[in-house]
Every structure is written in C-alpha cells, then in structure tokens.
N, C-alpha and C positions, 0 to 999 in steps of 0.2 A: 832163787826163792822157792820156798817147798811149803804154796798155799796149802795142801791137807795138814801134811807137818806141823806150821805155825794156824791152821784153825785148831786142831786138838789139843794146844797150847789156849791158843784163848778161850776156847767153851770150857778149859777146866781152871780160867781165872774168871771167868764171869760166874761160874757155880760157887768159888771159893766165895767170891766179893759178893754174894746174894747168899751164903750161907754165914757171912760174918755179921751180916747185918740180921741175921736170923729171918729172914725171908724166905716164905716156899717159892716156887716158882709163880705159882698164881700172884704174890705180894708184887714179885718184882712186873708182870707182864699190867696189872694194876698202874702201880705207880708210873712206868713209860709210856702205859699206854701202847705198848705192842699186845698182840694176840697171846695165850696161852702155846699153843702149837708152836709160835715163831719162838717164845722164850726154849720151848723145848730143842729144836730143832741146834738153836744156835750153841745149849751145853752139849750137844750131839755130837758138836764138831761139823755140822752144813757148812756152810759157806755165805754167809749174810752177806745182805748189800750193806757195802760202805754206811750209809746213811744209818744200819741198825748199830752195827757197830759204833759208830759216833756218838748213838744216844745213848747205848749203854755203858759208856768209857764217861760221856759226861756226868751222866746221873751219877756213877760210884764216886768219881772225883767230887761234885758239891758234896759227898758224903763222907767225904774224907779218905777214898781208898783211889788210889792212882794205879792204870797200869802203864807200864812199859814194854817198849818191844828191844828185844837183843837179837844174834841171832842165832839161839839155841832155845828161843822162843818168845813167848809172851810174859810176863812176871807182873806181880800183883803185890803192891806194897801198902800197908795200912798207914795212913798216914793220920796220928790224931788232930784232933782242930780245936783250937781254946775259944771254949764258948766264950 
C-alpha cells in the first residue's frame, strides 16, 4: 500500500465529487460540518483520519456520487438517483 500514492488519489475524487455538485470548498466544509482548513488539507492530498474520510465518502454517496478504491487508486463515479 502507497498511503501518499492512494491519498492524491482521493483529495482529487473528493475535489471532483464537490466540484460536480458545484460546491466551493466552503459549501462542502458547511454541509459536513468539517472545518474550512480540514476540507483544504484533505484536496491537498494530507492524510485524514479515517473517521473524515468516512464522512466525506458518505455524504457524496447520499448524493448520489460513490467512490471506489482499486489499486491504481481511488475512482469517483456519479451515480444518478430517481427522484
């Protein structure tokens, strides 16, 4: 496993999945309830705790956008949902 690797992988599906939903970073840090700083940090490619990741994987998915992990990375797939 190549944690740096697979985080610059996920900070650039968590930018995608907060730029589909047309959210700035502020929107998303908002609606989770994380800090401004911690949303920063995490499209940065840091290294979150588990727990932030969790929330942010949940919140896109009620939103209809799911990620995955392979091992050539993290991947972000929009999935629509019939109202």
């Amino acid at each position: 496993m190549n944690l740096p690797y697979e985080m610059e992988h996920f900070a650039a599906a968590v930018r995608s999945a907060r730029n589909a939903l047309g959210w700035a970073q502020k929107d998303l840090a908002r609606v989770t309830g994380l800090s401004l700083p911690t949303i920063a940090r995490v499209e940065t490619g840091h290294n979150p705790q588990a727990v932030t990741m969790l929330q942010l994987i949940k919140l896109f998915k009620a939103r209809g956008i799911e990620f995955d992990w392979r091992p050539d990375g993290f991947k972000m797939e929009t999935i629509f949902l019939v109202s």
